[in-house]
C-alpha atoms as a printed R data frame, in Angstrom:
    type eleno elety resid chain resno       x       y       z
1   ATOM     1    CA   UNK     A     1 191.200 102.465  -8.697
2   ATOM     2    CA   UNK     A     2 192.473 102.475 -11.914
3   ATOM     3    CA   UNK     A     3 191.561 105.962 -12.960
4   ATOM     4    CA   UNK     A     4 193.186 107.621  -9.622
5   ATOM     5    CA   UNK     A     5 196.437 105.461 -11.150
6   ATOM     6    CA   UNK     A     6 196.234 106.964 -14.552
7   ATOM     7    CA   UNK     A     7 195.411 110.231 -12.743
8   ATOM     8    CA   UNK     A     8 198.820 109.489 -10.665
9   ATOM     9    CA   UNK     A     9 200.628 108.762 -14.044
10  ATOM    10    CA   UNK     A    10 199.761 111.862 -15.432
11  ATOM    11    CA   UNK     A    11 200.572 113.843 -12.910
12  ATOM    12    CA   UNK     A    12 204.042 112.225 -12.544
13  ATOM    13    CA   UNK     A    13 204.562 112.847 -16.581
14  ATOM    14    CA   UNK     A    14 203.858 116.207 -16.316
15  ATOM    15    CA   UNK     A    15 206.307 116.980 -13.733
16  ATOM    16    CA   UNK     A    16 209.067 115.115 -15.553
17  ATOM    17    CA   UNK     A    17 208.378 117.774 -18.294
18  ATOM    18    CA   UNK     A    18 211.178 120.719 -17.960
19  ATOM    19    CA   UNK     A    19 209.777 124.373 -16.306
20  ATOM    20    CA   UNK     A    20 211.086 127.390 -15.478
21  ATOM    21    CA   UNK     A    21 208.971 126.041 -11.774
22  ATOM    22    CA   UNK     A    22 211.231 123.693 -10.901
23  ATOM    23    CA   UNK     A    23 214.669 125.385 -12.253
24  ATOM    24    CA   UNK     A    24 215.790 125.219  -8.370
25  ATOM    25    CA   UNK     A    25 214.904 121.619  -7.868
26  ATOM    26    CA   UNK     A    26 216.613 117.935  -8.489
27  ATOM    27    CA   UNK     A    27 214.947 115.325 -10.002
28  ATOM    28    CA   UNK     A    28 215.942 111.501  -9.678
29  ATOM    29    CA   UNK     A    29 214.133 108.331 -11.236
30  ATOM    30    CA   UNK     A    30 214.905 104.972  -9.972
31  ATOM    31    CA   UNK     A    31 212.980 101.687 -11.179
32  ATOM    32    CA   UNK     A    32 213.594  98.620  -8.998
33  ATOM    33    CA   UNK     A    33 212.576  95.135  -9.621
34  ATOM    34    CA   UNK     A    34 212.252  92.661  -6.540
35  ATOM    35    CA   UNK     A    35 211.248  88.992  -5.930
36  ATOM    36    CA   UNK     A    36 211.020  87.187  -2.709
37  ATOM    37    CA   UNK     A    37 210.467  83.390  -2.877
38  ATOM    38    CA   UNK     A    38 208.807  81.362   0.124
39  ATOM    39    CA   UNK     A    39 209.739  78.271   1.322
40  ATOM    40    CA   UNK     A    40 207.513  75.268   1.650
41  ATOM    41    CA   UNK     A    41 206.002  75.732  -1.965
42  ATOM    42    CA   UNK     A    42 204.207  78.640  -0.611
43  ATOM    43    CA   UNK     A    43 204.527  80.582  -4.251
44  ATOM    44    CA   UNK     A    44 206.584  84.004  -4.622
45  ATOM    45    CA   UNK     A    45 205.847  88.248  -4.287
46  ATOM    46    CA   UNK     A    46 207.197  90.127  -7.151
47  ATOM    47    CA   UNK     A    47 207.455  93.857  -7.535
48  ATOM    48    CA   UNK     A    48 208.430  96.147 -10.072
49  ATOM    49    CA   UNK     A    49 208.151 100.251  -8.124
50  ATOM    50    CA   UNK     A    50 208.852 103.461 -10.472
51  ATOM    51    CA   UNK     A    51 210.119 106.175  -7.409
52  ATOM    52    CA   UNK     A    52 210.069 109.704  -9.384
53  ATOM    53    CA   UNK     A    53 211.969 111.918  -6.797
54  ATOM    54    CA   UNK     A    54 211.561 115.795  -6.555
55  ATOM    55    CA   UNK     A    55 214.107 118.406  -4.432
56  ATOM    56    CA   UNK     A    56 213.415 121.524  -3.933
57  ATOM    57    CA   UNK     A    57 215.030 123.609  -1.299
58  ATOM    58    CA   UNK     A    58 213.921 122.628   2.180
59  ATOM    59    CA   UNK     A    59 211.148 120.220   0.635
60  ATOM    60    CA   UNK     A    60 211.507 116.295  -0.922
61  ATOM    61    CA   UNK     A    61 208.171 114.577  -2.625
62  ATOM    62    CA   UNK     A    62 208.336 110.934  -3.444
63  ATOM    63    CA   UNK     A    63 206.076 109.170  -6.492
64  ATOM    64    CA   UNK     A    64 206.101 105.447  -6.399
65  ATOM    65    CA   UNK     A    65 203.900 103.705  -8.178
66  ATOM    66    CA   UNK     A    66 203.750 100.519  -8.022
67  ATOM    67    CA   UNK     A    67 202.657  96.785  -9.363
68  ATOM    68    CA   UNK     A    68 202.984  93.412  -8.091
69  ATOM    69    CA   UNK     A    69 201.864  89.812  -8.070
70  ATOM    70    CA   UNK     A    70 201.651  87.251  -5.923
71  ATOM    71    CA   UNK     A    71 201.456  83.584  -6.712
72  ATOM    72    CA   UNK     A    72 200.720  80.571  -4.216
73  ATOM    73    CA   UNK     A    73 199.245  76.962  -4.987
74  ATOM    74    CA   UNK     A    74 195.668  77.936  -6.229
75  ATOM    75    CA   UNK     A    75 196.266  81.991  -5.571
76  ATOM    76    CA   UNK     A    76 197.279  83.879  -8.880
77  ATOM    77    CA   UNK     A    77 196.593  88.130  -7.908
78  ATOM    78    CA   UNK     A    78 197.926  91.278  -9.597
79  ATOM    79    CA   UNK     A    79 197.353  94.743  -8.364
80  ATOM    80    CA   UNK     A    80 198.268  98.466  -8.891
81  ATOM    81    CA   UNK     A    81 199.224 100.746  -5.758
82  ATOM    82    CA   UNK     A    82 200.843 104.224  -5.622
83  ATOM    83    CA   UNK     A    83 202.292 106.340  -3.157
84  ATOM    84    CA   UNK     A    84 203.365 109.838  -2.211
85  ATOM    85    CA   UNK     A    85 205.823 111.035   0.403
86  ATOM    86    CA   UNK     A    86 206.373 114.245   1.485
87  ATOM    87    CA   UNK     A    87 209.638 115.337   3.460
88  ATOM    88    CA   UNK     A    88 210.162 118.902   4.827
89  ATOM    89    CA   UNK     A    89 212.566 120.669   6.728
90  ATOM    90    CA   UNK     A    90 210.386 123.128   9.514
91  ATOM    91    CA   UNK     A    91 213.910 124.666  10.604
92  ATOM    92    CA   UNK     A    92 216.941 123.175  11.772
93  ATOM    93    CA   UNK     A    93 215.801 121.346  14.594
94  ATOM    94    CA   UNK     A    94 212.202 120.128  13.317
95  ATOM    95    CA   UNK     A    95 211.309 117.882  10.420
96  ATOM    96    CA   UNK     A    96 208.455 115.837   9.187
97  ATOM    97    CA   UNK     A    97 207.708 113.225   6.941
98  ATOM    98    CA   UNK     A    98 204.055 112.625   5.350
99  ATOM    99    CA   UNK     A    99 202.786 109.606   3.454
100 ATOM   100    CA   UNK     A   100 200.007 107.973   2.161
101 ATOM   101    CA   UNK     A   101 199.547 104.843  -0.193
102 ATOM   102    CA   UNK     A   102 196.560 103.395  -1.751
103 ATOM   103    CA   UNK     A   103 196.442  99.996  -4.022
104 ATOM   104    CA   UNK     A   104 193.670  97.417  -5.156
105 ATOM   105    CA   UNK     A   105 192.113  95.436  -2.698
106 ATOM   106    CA   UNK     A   106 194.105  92.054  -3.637
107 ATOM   107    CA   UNK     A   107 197.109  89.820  -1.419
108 ATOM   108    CA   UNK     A   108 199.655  91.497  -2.981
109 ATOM   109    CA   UNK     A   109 199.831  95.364  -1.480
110 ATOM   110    CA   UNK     A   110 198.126  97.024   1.837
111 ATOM   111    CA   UNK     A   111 194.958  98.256   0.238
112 ATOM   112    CA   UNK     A   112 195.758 101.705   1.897
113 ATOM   113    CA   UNK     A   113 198.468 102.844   4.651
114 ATOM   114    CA   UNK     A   114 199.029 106.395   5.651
115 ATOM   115    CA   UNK     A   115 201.976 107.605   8.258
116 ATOM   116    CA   UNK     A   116 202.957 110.865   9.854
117 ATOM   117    CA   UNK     A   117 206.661 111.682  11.405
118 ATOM   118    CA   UNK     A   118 208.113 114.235  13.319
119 ATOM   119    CA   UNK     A   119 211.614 114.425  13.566
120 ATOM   120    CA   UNK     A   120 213.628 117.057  16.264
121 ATOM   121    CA   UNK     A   121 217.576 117.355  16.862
122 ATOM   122    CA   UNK     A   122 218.025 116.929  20.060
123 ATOM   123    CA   UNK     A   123 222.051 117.359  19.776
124 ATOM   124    CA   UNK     A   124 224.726 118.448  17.752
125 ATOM   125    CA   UNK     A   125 224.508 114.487  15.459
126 ATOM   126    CA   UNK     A   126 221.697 113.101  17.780
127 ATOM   127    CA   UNK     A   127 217.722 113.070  16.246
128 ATOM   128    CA   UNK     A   128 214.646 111.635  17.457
129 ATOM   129    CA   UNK     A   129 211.634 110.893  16.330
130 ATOM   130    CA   UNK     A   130 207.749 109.812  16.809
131 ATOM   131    CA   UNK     A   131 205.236 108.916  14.901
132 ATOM   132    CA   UNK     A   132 201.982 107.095  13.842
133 ATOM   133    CA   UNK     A   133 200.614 104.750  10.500
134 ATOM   134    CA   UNK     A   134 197.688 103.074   9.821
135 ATOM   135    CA   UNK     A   135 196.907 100.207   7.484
136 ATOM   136    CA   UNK     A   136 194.652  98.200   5.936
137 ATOM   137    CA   UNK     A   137 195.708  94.859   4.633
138 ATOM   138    CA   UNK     A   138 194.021  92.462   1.985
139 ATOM   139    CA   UNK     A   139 190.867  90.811   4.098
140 ATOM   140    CA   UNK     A   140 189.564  94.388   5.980
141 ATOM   141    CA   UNK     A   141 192.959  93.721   8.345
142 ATOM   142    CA   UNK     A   142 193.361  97.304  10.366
143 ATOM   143    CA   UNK     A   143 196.301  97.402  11.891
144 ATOM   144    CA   UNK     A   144 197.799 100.834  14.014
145 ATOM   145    CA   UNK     A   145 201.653 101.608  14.507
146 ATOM   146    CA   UNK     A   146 202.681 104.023  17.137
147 ATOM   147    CA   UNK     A   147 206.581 104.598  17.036
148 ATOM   148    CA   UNK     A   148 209.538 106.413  19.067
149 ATOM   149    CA   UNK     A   149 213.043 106.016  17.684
150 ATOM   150    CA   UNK     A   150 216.678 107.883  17.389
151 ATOM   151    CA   UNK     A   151 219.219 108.071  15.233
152 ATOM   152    CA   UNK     A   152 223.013 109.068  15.788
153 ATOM   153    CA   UNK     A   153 225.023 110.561  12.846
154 ATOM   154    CA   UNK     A   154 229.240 110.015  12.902
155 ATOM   155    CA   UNK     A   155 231.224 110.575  10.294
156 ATOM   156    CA   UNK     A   156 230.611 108.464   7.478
157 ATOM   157    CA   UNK     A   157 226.973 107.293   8.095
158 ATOM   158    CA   UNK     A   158 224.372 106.988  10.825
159 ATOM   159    CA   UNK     A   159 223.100 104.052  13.479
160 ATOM   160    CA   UNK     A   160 219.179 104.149  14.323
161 ATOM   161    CA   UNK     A   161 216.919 102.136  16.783
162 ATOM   162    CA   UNK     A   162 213.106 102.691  16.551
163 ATOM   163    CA   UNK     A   163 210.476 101.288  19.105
164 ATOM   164    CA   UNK     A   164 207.199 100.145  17.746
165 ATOM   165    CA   UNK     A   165 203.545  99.759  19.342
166 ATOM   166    CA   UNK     A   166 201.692  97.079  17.088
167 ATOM   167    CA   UNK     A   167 198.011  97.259  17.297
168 ATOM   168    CA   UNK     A   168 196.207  94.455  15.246
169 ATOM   169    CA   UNK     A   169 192.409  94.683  15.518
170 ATOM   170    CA   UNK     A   170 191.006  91.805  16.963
171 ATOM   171    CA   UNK     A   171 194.395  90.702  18.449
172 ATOM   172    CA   UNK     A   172 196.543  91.457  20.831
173 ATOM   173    CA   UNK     A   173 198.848  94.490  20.777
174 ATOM   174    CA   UNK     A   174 203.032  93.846  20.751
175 ATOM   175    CA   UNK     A   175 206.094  95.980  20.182
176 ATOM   176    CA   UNK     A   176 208.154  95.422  17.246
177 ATOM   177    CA   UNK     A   177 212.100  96.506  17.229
178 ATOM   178    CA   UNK     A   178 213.861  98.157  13.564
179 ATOM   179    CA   UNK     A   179 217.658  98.787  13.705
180 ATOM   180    CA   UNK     A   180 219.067 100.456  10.690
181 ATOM   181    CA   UNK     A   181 222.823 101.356  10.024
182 ATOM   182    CA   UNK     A   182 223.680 103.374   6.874
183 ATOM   183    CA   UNK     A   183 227.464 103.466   5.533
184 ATOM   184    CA   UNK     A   184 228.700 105.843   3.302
185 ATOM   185    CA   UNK     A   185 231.904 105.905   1.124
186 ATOM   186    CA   UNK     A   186 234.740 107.938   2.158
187 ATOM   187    CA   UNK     A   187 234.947 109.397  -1.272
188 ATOM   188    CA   UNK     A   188 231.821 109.210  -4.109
189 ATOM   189    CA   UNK     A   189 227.755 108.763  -3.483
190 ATOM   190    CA   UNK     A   190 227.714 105.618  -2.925
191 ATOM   191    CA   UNK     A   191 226.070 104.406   0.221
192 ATOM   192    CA   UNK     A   192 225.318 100.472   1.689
193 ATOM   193    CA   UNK     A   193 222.312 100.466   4.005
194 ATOM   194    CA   UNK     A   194 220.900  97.181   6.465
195 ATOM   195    CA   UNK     A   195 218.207  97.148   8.223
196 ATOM   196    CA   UNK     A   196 217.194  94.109  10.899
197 ATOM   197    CA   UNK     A   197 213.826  94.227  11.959
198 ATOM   198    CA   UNK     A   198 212.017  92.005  14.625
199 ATOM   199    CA   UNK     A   199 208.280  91.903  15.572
200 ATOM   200    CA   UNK     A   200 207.113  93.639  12.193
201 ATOM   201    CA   UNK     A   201 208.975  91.660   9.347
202 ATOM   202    CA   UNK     A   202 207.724  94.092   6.682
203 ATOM   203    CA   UNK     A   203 209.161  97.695   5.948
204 ATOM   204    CA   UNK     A   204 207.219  98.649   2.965
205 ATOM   205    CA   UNK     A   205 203.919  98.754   1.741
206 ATOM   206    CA   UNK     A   206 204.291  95.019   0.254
207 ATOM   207    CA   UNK     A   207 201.830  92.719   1.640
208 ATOM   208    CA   UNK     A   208 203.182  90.020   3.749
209 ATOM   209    CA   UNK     A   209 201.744  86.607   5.495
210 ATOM   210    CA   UNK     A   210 201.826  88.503   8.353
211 ATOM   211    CA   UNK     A   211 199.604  86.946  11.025
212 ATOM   212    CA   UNK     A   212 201.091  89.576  13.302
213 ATOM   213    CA   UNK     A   213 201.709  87.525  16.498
214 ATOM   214    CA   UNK     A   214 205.167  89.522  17.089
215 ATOM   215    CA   UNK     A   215 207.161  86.355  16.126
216 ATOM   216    CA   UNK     A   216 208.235  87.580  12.847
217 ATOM   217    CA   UNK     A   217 211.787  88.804  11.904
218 ATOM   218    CA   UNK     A   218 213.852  89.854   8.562
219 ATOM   219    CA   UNK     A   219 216.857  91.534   7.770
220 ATOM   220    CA   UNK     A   220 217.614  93.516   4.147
221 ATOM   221    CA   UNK     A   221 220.875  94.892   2.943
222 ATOM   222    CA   UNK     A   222 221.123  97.478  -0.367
223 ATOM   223    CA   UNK     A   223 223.798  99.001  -1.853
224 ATOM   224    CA   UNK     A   224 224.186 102.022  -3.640
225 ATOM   225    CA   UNK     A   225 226.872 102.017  -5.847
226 ATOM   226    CA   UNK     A   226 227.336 104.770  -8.710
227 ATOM   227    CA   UNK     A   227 228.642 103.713 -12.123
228 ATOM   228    CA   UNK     A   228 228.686 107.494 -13.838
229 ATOM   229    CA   UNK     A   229 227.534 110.415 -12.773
230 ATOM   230    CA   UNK     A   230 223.928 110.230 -13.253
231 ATOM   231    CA   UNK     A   231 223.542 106.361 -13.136
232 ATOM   232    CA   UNK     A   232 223.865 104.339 -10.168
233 ATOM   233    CA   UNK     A   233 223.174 100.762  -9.510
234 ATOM   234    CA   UNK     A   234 220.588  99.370  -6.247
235 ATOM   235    CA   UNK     A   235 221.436  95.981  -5.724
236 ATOM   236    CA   UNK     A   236 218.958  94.212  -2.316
237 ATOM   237    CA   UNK     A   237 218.987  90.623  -0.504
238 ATOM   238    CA   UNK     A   238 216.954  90.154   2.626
239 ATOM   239    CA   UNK     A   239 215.765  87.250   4.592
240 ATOM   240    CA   UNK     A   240 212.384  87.318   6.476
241 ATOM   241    CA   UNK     A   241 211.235  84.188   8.772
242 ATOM   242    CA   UNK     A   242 207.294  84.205   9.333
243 ATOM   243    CA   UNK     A   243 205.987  82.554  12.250
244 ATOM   244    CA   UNK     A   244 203.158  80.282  11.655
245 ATOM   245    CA   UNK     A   245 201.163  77.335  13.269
246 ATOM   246    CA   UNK     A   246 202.925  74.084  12.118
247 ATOM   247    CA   UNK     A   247 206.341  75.559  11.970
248 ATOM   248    CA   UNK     A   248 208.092  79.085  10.321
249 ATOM   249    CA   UNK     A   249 208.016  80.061   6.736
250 ATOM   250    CA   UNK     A   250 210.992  81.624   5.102
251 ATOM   251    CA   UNK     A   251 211.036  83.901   2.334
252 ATOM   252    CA   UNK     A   252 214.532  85.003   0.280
253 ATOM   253    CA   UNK     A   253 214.393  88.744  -0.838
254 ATOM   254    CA   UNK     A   254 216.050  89.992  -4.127
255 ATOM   255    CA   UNK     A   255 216.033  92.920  -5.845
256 ATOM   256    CA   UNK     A   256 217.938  95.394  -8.577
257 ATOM   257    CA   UNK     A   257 217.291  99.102  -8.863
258 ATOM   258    CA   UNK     A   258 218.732 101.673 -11.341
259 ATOM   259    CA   UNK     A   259 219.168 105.496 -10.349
260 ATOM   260    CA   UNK     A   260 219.183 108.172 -12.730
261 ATOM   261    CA   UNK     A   261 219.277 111.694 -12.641
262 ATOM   262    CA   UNK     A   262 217.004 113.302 -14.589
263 ATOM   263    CA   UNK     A   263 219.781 117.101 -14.147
C-alpha cells in the first residue's frame, strides 16, 4: 500500500511541474484539515486531504490523497488512502463522473470504494443523474449504492435531491435521501454549499460507525470565500447523529481548507 502511495505522490509532483502539455489547462491545490469529535467518550476522526485539481477543456481529474486517524478508548489507527476522480463533458447534454479510492485496511478510511455517474440535461437548467459505488469498509464490510437524483440550476446557484438504494451485505437493504443546495455570490467566486443527508450519514470516503440500519443522519455546511485572487479560504461544520443500540451517538464536524491556484 505504501508504494502505490509514493507511486501516487510522484505522479501528482510531476504534474505540478510546468509543460508546454498542459499550457491549456488550470490547476488548483487545496489542503483541508478536519476533525469530528464523538460524543459519549467515543474518541475523535481527524483528516488532513491534499486535492491537486487539473482542467483541461471538456475534462476535470481530481488527486486527493489522503491521511487520517482515529482514536477511541483502547483504539489508536492511522492510515494512508488516495483517490482519483475523473469528470468529462460527452457533449452538452451527457456527462460522467469516474472514481476510485483505495486506503489501508484500518477504522479510519473505506479500504477501497469505486463509483460511476452519468449525468444528462434533461431541460434548459434541469439535470439528472444515475449511478452506482461500491465499498469496502474496515472488517471485509461490502456495501453497494445504486442512485437516481436531479438537480435544478437558477440564477445564483443550484438545489439537488438524490435517491439512494443501500445494499449492506448480510443486512437488509434501505434507501438513503441527500439534499444539497449550493449558493453563489452575486459578484466574486465565492460560493456556500449544505448538504443534509438522511439514511447514509457519510459523504466521503471517511470511515464512519456506520452500522447501516438507515437510522443515521448529518448535515455539513462549507463556505468558499476568496481572500485574493489565487487564495481562497474553506471553512466546514457538520453534525452527524449515529444510531446505535443503547441510544444515538453524535459526532461535531470541523474543518479549514485553503485554495490556491497554481496559474
Amino acid at each position: 500500500m505504501n508504494k502505490r502511495i509514493a507511486a501516487g505522490t510522484a505522479v501528482l509532483a510531476c504534474l505540478c511541474q510546468p509543460a508546454p502539455l498542459w499550457a491549456r489547462t488550470s490547476h488548483t491545490v487545496t489542503a483541508t484539515a478536519e476533525t469530528q469529535e464523538f460524543s459519549d467518550d467515543a474518541g475523535s476522526l481527524r483528516t488532513i486531504t491534499l486535492e491537486y485539481k487539473l482542467v483541461n477543456d471538456d475534462t476535470t481529474v481530481l488527486f486527493t490523497p489522503q491521511i487520517g486517524e482515529r482514536r477511541a478508548p483502547g483504539v489508536r489507527a492511522t492510515a494512508v488512502g488516495g483517490g482519483v476522480t475523473l469528470y468529462h463533458d460527452w457533449s452538452d447534454a451527457v456527462s460522467t463522473r469516474t472514481s476510485g479510492f483505495i486506503a489501508e485496511d484500518d477504522p479510519v478510511f473505506a479500504e477501497y470504494e469505486f463509483a460511476q455517474d452519468v449525468t444528462l440535461k434533461v431541460g434548459d437548467s434541469t439535470t439528472v443523474t444515475v449511478g452506482g459505488r461500491l465499498a469496502r469498509y474496515f472488517g471485509n464490510q461490502d456495501v453497494t449504492f445504486l442512485s437516481a437524483g436531479a438537480r435544478q440550476y437558477f440564477r445564483f446557484g443550484s438545489a439537488s435531491y438524490r435517491l439512494t438504494h443501500v445494499d449492506p451485505e448480510g443486512r437488509d437493504p434501505y434507501l438513503a435521501h441527500l439534499v444539497n443546495l449550493v449558493l453563489n455570490d452575486p459578484s466574486g467566486a465565492g460560493k456556500t454549499q449544505l448538504w443534509l443527508s438522511l439514511g447514509e450519514a457519510s459523504i466521503s470516503s471517511v470511515q464512519v460507525p456506520n452500522n447501516f440500519s438507515g437510522d443515521d443522519y448529518g448535515a455539513v455546511l462549507r463556505r468558499v470565500q476568496p481572500i485574493s485572487d489565487k487564495f481562497a479560504l474553506v471553512p466546514s461544520v457538520g453534525y452527524t447523529s449515529y444510531d446505535r443500540p443503547g441510544g444515538r451517538l453524535g459526532a461535531v464536524n470541523v474543518g479549514l481548507g485553503l485554495e490556491f491556484a497554481l496559474d
